[in-house]
N, C-alpha and C positions, 0 to 999 in steps of 0.2 A: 370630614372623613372621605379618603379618595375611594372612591366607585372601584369594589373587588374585580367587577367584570371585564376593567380596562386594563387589569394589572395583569401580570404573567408570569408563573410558578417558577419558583427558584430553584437548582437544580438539588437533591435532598444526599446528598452523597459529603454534605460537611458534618465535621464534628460538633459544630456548634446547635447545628440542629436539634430541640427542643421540643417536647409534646409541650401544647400549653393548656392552662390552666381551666375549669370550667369558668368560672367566673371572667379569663379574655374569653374562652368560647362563648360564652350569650350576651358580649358584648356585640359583636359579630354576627350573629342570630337573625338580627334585625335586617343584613345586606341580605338574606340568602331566604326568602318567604317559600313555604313549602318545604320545610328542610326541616328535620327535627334530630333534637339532638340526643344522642341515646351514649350510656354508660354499658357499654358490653362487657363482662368480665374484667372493669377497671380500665375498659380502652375506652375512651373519647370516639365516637365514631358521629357524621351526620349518615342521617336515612332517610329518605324519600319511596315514594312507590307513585305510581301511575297506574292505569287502566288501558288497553292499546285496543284496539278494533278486532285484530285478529293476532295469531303466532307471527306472521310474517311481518307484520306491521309492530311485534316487538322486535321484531331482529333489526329492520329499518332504524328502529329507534335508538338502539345498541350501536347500531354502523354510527349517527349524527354523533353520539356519545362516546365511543372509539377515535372520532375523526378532532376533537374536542380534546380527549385524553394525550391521543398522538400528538398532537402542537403542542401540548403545555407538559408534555413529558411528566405527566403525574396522570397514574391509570387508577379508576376506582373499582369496587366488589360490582359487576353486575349479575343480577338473578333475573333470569325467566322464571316465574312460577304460573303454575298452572299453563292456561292457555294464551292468558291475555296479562297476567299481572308483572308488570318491570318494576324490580326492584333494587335502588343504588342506594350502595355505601361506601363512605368517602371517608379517608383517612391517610396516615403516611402508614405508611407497615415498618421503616427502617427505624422509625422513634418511638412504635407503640401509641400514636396518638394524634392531636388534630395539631397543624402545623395553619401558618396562611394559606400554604396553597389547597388546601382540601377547599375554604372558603372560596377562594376564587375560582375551581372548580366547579363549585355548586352554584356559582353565581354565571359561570357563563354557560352550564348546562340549562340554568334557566332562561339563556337569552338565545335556545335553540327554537327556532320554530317548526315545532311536531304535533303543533292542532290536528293537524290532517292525519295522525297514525293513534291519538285518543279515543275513546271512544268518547260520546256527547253522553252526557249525564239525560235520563229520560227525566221531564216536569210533566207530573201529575197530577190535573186540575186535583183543586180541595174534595174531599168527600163531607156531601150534606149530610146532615143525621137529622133525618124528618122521620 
């Protein structure tokens, strides 16, 4: 199976274009970790969410994901919610549904590097029960 993330979103403006199936969708599941697949009102959609440090550092994160969308001419749903929560949904909008290229979207927004605009998960030693 070639690597989603080397490939590059076909332009969605043919006739032949197709929502496909869930069952290819969770074939494909497997390339894109982090990504989950959600049934919206009968649309195929992937969703992901993150945690960002601060507002600006979700806007930051939106620009890498803008600049991602711009080159492969396939733009996904992004949400700010609340202060710190990014939330992407990925789909074709002309078909009603998940096309390859939403895949390979989600696959090279995961080969973004935005450690730095995350917030770190806090580890809290174990609590004794003495």
């Amino acid at each position: 199976m070639e690597d989603l993330s080397t490939k590059k979103c076909v332009p969605c403006n043919t006739k032949d274009l197709r929502p496909m199936t869930e069952e290819a969708a969770n074939q494909l599941m497997a390339q894109v970790s982090g990504w989950d697949l959600v049934n919206d009102g009968d649309t195929l959609k992937l969703h992901r969410s993150w945690k960002v440090k601060t507002f600006t550092k979700g806007l930051e994160f939106f620009q890498e994901v803008a600049n991602v969308a711009e080159a492969e001419g396939h733009h996904p749903d992004l949400h700010l919610v609340g202060w710190n929560n990014v939330k992407i949904d990925i789909w074709t909008h002309v078909v009603g549904g998940l096309t390859e290229n939403d895949f390979i979207l989600a696959a090279k927004i995961n080969g973004l590097d935005v450690q730095q605009l995350l917030s770190k998960k806090i580890s809290r030693p174990a609590q004794s029960s003495a």
